[in-house]
GURO-187720 format. One line per field, with one value per atom (N, C-alpha, C): residue number from 0; residue in three letters; atom name; x, y, z. Coordinates in steps of 0.05 Angstrom, whole numbers, plus 5000, padded with zeros to 4 digits. Example, Ala and Ser with C-alpha at 12.3 -4.5 7.8 and 13.67 -1.06 7.14 Angstrom:
GURO-187720
k (0, 0, 0, 1, 1, 1)
r (Ala, Ala, Ala, Ser, Ser, Ser)
a (N, CA, C, N, CA, C)
X (5264, 5246, 5264, 5257, 5273, 5258)
Y (4886, 4910, 4934, 4955, 4979, 5001)
Z (5156, 5156, 5156, 5142, 5143, 5157)
END
This chain:
GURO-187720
k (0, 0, 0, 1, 1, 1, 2, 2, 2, 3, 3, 3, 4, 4, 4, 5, 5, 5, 6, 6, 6, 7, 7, 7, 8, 8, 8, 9, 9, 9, 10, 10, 10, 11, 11, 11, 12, 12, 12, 13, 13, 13, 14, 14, 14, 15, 15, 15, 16, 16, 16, 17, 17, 17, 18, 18, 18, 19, 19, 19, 20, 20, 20, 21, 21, 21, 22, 22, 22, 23, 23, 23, 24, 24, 24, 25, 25, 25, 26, 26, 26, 27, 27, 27, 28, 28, 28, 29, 29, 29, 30, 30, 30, 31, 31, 31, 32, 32, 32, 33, 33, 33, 34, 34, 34, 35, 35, 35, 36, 36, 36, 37, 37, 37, 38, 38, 38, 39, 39, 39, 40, 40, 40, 41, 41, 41, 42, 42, 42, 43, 43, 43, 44, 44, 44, 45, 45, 45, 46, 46, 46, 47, 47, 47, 48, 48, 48, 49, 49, 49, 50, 50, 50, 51, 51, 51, 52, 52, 52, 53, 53, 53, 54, 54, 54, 55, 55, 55, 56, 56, 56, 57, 57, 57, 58, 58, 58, 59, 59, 59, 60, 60, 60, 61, 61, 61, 62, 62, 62, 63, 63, 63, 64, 64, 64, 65, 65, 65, 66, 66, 66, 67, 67, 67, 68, 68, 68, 69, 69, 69, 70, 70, 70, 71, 71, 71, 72, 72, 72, 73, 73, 73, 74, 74, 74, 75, 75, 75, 76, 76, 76, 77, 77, 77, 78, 78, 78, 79, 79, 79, 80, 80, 80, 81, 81, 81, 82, 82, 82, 83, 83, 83)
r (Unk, Unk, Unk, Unk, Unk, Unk, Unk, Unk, Unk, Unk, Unk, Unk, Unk, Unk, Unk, Unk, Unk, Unk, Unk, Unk, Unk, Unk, Unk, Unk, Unk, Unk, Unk, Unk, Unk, Unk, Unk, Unk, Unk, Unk, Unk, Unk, Unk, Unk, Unk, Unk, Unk, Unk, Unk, Unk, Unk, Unk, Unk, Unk, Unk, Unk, Unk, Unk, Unk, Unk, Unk, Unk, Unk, Unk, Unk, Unk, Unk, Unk, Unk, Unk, Unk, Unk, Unk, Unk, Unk, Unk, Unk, Unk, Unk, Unk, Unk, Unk, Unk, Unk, Unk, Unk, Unk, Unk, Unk, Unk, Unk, Unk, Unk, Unk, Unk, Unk, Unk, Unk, Unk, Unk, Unk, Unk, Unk, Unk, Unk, Unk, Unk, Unk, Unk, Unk, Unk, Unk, Unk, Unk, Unk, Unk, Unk, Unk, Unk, Unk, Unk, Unk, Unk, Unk, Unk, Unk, Unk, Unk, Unk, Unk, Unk, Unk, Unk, Unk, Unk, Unk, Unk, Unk, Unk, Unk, Unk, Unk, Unk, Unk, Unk, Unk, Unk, Unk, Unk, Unk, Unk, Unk, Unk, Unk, Unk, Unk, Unk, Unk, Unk, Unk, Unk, Unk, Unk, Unk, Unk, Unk, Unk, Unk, Unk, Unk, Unk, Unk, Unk, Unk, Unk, Unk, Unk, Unk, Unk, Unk, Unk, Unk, Unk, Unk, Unk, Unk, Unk, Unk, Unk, Unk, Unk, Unk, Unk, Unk, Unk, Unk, Unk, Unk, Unk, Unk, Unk, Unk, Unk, Unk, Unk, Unk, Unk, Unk, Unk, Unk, Unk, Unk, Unk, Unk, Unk, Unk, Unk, Unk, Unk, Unk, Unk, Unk, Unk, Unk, Unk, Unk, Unk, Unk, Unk, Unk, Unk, Unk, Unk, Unk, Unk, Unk, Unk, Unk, Unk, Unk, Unk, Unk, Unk, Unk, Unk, Unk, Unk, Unk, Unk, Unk, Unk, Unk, Unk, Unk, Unk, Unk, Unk, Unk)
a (N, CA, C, N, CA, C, N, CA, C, N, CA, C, N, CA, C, N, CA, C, N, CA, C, N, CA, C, N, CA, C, N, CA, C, N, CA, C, N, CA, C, N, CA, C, N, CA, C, N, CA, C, N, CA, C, N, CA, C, N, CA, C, N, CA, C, N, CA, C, N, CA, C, N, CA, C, N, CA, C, N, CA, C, N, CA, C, N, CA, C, N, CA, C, N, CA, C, N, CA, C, N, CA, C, N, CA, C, N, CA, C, N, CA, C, N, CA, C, N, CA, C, N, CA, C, N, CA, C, N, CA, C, N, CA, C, N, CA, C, N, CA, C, N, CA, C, N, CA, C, N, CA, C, N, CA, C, N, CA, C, N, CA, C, N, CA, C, N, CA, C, N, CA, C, N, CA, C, N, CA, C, N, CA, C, N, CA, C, N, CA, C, N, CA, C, N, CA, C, N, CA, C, N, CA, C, N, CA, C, N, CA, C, N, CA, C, N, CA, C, N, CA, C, N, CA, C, N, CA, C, N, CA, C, N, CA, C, N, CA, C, N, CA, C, N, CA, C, N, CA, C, N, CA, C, N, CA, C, N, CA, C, N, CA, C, N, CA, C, N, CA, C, N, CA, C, N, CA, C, N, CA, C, N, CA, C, N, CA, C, N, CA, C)
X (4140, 4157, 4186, 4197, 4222, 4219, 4209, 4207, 4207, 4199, 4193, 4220, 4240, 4258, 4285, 4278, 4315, 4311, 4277, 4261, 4281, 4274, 4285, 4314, 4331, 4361, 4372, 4352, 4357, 4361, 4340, 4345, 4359, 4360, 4379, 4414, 4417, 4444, 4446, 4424, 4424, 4421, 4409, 4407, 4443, 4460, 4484, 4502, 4499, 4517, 4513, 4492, 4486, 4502, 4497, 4510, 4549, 4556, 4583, 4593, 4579, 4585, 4592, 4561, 4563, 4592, 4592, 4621, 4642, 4652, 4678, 4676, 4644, 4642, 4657, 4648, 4657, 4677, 4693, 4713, 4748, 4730, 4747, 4747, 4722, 4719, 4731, 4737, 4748, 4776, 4786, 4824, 4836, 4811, 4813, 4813, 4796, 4798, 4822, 4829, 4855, 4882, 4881, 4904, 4897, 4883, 4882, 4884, 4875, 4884, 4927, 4919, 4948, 4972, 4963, 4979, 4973, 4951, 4945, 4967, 4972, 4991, 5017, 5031, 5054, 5058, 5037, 5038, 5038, 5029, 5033, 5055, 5064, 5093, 5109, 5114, 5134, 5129, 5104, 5097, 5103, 5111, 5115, 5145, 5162, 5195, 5199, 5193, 5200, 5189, 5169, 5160, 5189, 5189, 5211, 5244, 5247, 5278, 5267, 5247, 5253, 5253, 5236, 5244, 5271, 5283, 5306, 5324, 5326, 5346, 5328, 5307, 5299, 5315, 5314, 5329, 5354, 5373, 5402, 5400, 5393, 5386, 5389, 5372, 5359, 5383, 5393, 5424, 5444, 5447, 5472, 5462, 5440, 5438, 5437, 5438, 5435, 5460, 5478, 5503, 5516, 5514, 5524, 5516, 5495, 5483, 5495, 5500, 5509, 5537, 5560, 5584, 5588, 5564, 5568, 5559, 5544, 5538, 5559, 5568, 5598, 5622, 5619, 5642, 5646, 5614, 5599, 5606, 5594, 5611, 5635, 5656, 5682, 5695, 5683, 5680, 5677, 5659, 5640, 5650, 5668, 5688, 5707, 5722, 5742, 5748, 5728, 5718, 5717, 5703, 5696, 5724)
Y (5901, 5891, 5889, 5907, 5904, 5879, 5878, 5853, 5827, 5820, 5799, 5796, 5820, 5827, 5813, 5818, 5810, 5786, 5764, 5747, 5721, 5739, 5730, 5725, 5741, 5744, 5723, 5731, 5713, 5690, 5680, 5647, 5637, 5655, 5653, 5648, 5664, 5662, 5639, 5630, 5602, 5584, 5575, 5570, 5566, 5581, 5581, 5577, 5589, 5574, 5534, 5531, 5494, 5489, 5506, 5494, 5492, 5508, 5511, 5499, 5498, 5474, 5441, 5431, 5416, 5414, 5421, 5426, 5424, 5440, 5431, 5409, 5398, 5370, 5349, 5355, 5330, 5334, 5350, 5364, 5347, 5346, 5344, 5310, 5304, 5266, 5259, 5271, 5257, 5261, 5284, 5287, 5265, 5252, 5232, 5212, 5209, 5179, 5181, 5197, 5200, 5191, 5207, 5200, 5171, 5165, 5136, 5112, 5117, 5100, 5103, 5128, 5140, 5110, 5119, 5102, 5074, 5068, 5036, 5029, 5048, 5048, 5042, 5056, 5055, 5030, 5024, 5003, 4977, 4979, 4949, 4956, 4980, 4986, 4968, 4973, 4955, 4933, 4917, 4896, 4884, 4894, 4880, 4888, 4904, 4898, 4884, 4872, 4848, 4822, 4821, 4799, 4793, 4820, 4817, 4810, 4822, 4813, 4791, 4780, 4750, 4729, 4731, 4722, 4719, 4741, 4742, 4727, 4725, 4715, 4677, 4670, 4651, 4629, 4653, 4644, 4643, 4668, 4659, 4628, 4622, 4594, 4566, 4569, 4558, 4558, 4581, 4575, 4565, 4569, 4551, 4532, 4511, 4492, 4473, 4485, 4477, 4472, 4496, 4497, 4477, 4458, 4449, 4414, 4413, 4393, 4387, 4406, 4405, 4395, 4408, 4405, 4376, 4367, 4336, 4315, 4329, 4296, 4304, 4325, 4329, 4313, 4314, 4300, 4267, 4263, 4235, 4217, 4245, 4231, 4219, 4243, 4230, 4219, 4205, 4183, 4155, 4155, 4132, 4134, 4154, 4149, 4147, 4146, 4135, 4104, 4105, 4072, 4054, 4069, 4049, 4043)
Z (5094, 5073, 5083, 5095, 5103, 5130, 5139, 5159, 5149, 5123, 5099, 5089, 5078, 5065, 5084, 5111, 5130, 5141, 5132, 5141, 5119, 5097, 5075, 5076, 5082, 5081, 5100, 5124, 5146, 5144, 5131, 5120, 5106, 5073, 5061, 5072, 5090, 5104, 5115, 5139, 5145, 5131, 5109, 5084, 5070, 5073, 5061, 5088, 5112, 5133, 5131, 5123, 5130, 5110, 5086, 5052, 5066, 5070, 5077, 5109, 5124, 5145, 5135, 5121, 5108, 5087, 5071, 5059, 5076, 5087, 5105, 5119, 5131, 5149, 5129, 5099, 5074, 5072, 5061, 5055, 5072, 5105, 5122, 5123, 5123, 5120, 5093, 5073, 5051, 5053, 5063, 5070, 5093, 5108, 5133, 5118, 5099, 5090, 5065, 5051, 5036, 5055, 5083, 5085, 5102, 5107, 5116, 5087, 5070, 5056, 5045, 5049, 5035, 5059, 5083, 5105, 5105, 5088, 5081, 5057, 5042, 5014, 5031, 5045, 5050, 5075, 5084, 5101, 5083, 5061, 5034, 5028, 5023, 5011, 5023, 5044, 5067, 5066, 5070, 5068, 5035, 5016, 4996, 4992, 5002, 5004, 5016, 5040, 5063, 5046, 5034, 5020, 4994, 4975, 4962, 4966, 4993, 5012, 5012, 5024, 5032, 5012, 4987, 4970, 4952, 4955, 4942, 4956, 4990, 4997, 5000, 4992, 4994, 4951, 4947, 4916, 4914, 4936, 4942, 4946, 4961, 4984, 4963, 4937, 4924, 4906, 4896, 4874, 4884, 4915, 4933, 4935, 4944, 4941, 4916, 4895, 4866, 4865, 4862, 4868, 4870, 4904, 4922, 4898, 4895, 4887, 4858, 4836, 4810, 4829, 4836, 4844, 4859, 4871, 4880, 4863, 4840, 4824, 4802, 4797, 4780, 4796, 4822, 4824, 4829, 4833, 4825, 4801, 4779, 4760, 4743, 4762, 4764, 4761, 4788, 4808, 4784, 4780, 4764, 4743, 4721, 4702, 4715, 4729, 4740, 4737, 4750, 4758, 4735, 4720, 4689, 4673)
END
């Protein structure tokens, strides 16, 4: 009976070493894929302020040329009351 009894324990222990290997094997693959996505997050981060800089200075671009364009058919029209 005692041979049955540490037969028992025995396994049980190995039985709970697999349970807890297992566990830290997951444990450790889900903190890997956290921080790999985590560095996919901050790698869009960047990638969507350079998108936003460039748009912004693509709309400077867009109100100086408006700008430029209102101020020449203003002075177009002037021109053409002058004339009349």
């Amino acid at each position: 009976m005692n041979g049955e009894a540490a037969g028992v324990v025995g396994a049980g222990g190995t039985f709970l070493l697999l349970i807890v290997v297992v566990w830290q094997v997951a444990v450790t693959w889900r903190a890997r894929m956290l921080s790999a996505r985590e560095e996919q997050y901050k790698q869009l981060a960047l990638k969507y302020a350079k998108l936003m800089e460039d748009n912004l200075e693509l709309h400077r671009r867009s109100l100086d040329e408006l700008t430029q364009a209102r101020l020449s058919i203003e002075a177009l029209e002037k021109r053409t009351h002058a004339i009349e």
